[in-house]
N, CA, C and O atoms as a printed pandas DataFrame, in Angstrom:
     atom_number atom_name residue_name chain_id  residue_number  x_coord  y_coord  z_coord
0              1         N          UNK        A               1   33.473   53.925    6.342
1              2        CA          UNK        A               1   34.774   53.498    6.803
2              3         C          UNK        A               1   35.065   52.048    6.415
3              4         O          UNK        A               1   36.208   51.740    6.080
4              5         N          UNK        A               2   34.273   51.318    6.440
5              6        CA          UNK        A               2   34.084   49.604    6.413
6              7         C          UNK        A               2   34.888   49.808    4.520
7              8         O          UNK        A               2   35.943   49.283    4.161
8              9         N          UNK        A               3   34.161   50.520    3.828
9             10        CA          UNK        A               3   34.449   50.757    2.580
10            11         C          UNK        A               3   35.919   50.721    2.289
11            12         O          UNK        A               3   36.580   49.913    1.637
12            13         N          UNK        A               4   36.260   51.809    2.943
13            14        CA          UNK        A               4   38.148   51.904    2.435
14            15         C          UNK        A               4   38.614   51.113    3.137
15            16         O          UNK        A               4   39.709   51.120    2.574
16            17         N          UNK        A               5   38.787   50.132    4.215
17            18        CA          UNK        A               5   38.973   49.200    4.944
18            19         C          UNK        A               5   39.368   48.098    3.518
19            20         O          UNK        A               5   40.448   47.745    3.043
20            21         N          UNK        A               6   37.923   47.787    3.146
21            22        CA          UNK        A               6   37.422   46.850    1.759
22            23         C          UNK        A               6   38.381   46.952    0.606
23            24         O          UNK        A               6   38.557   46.019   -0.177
24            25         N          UNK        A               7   39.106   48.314    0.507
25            26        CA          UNK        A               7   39.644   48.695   -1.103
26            27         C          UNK        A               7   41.104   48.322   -0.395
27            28         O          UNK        A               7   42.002   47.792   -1.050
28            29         N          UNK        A               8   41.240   48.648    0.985
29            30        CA          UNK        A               8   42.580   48.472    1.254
30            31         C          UNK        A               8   43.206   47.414    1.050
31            32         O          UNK        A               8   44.297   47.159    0.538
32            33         N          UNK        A               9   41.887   46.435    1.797
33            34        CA          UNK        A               9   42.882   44.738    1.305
34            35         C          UNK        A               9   42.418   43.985    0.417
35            36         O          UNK        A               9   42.722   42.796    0.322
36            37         N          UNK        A              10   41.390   44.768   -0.568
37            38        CA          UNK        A              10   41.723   44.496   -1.835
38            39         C          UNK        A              10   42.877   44.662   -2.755
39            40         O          UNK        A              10   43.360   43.889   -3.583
40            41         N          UNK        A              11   43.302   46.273   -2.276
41            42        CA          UNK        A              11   44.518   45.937   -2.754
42            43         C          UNK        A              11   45.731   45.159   -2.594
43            44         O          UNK        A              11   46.551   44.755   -3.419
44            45         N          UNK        A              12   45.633   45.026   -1.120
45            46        CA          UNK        A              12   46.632   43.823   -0.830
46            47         C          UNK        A              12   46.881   42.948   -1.718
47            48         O          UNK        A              12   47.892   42.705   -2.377
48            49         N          UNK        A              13   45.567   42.364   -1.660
49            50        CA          UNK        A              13   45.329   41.360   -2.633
50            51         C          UNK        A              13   45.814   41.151   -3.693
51            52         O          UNK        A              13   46.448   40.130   -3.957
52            53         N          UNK        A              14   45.537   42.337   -4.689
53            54        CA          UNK        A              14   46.235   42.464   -5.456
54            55         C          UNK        A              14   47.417   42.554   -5.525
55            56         O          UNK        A              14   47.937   41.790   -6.338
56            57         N          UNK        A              15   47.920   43.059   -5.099
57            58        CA          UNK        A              15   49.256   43.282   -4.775
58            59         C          UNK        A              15   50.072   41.896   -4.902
59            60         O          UNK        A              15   50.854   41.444   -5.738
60            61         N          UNK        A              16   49.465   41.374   -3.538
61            62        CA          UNK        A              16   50.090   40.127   -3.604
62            63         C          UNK        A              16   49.737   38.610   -4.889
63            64         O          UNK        A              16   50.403   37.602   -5.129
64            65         N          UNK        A              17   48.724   38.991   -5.317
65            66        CA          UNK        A              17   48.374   37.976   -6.626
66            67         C          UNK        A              17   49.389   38.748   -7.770
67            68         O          UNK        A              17   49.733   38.055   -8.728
68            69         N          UNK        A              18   49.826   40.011   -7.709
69            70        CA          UNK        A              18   51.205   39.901   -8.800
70            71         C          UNK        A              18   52.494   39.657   -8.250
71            72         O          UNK        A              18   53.524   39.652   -8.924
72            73         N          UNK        A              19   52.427   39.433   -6.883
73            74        CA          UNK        A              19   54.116   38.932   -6.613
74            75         C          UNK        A              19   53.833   37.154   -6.689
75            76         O          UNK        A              19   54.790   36.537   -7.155
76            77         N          UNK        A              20   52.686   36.354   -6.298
77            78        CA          UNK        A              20   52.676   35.197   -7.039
78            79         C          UNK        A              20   52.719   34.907   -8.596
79            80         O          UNK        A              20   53.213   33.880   -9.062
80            81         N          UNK        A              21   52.233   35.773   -9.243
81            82        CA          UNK        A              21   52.643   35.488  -10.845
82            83         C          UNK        A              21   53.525   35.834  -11.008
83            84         O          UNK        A              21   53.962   35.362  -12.058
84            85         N          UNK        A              22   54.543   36.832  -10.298
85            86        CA          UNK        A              22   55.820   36.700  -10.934
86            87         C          UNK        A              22   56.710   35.507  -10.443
87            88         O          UNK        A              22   57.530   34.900  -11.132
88            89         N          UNK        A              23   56.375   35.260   -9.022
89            90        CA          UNK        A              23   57.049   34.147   -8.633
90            91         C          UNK        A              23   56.839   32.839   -9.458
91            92         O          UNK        A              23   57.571   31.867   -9.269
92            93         N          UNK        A              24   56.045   32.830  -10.180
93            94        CA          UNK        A              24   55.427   31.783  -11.749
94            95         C          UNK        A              24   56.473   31.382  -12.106
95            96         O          UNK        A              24   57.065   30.307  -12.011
96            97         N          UNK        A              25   56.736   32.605  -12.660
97            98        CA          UNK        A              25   57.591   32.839  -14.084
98            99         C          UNK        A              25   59.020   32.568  -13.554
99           100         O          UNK        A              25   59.880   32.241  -14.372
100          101         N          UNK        A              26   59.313   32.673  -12.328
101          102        CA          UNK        A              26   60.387   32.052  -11.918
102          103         C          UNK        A              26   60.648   30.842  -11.433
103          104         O          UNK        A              26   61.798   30.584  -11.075
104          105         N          UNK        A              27   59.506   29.775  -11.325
105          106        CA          UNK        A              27   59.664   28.849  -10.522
106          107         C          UNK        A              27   59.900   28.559   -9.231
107          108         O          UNK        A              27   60.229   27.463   -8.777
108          109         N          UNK        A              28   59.632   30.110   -8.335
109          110        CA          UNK        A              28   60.538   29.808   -6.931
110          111         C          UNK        A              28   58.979   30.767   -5.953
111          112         O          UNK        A              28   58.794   31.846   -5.389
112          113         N          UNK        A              29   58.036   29.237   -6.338
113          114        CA          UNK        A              29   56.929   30.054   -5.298
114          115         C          UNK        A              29   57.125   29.964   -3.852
115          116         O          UNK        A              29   58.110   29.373   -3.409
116          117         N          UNK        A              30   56.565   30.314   -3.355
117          118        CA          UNK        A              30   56.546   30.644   -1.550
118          119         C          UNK        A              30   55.001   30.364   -1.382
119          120         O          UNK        A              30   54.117   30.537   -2.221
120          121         N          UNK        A              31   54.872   29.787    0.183
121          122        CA          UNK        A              31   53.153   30.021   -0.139
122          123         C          UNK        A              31   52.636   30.763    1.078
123          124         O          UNK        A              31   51.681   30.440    1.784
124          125         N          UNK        A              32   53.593   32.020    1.222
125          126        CA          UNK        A              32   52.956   32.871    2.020
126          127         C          UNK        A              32   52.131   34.249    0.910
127          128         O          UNK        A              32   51.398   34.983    1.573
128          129         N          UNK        A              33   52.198   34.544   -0.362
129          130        CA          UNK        A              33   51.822   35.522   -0.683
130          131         C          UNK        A              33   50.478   35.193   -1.112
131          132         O          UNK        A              33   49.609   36.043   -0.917
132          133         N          UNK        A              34   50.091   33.834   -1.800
133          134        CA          UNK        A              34   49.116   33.519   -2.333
134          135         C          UNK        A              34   47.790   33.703   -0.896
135          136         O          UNK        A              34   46.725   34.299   -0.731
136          137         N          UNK        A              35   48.739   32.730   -0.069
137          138        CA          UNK        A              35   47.911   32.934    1.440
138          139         C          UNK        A              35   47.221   34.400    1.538
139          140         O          UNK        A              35   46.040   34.656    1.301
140          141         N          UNK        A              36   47.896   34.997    1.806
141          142        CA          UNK        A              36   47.501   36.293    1.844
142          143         C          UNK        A              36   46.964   36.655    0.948
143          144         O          UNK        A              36   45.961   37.267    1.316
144          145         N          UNK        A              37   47.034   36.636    0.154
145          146        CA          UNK        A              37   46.028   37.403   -1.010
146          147         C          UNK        A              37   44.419   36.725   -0.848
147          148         O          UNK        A              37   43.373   37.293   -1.162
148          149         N          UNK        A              38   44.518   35.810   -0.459
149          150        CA          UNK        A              38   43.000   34.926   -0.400
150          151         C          UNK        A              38   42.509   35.271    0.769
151          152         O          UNK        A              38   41.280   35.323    0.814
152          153         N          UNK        A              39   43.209   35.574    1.929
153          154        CA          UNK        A              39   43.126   36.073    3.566
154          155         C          UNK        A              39   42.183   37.201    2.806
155          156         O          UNK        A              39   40.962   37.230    2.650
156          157         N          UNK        A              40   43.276   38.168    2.372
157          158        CA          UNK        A              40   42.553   39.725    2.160
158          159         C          UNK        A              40   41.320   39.908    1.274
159          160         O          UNK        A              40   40.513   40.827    1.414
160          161         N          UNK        A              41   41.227   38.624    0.039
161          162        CA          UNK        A              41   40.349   38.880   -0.791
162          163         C          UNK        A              41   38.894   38.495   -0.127
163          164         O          UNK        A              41   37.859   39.051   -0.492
164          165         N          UNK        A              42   38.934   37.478    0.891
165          166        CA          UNK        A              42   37.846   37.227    1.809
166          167         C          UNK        A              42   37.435   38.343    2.367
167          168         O          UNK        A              42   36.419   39.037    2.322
168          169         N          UNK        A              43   38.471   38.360    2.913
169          170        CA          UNK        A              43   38.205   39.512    4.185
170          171         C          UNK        A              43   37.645   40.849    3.429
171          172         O          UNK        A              43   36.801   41.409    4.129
172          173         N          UNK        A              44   37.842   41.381    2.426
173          174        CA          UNK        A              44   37.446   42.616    1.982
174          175         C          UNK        A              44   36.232   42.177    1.465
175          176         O          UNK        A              44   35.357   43.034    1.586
176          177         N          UNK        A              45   35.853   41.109    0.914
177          178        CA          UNK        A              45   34.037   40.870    0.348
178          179         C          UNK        A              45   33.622   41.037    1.480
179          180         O          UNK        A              45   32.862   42.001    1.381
180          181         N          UNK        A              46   33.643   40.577    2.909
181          182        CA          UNK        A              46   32.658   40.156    3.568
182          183         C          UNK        A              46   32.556   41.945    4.239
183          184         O          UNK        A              46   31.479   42.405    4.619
184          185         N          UNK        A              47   33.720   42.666    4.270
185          186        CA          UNK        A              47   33.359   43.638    4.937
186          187         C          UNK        A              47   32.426   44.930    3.502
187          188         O          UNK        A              47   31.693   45.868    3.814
188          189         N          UNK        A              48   32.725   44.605    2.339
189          190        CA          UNK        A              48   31.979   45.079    1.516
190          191         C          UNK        A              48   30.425   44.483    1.773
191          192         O          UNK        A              48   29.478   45.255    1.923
192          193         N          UNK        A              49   30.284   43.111    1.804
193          194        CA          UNK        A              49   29.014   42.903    1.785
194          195         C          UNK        A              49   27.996   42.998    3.449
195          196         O          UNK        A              49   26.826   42.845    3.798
196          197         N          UNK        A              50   29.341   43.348    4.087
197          198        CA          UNK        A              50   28.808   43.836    5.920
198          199         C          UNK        A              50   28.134   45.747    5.558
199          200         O          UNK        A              50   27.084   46.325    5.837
200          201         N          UNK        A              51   29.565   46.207    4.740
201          202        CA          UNK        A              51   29.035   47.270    4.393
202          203         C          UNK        A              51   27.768   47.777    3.790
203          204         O          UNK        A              51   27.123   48.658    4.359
204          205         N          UNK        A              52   27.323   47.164    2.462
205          206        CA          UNK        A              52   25.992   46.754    1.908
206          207         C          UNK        A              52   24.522   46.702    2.853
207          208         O          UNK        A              52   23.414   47.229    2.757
208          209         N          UNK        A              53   24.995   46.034    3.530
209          210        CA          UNK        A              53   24.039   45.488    4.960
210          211         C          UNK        A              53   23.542   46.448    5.353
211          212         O          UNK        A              53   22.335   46.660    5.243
212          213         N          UNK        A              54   24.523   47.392    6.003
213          214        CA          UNK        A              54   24.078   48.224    6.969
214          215         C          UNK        A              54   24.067   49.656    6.331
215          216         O          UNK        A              54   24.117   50.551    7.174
216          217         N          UNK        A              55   24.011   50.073    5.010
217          218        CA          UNK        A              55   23.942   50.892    4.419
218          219         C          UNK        A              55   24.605   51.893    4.492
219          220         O          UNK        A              55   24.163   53.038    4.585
220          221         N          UNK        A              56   26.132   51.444    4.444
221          222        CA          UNK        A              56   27.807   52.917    4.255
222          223         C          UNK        A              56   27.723   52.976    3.002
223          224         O          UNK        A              56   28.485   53.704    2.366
């Protein structure tokens, strides 16, 4: 479970690291998406490497 938890806000992540590059290309960043993307990209290693741990 910890696993798809992990892919979920990885994808966030992703997600949100292409609405900051497009916001690039426009000049009109915000700094709530980047936030988030670094929130989720944390947050999904540690529950991957919690996962690892305890053997899911």
């Amino acid at each position: 479970m910890l696993i798809i938890v992990a892919m979920v806000l990885g994808t966030v992540s992703v997600v949100c690291i292409g609405v900051t590059a497009r916001q690039c290309t426009t000049d009109d960043i915000t700094i709530g998406p980047p936030i988030v993307a670094l929130l989720t990209a944390f947050t999904s290693v540690a529950l991957m490497l919690t996962a690892t741990a305890y053997g899911h």
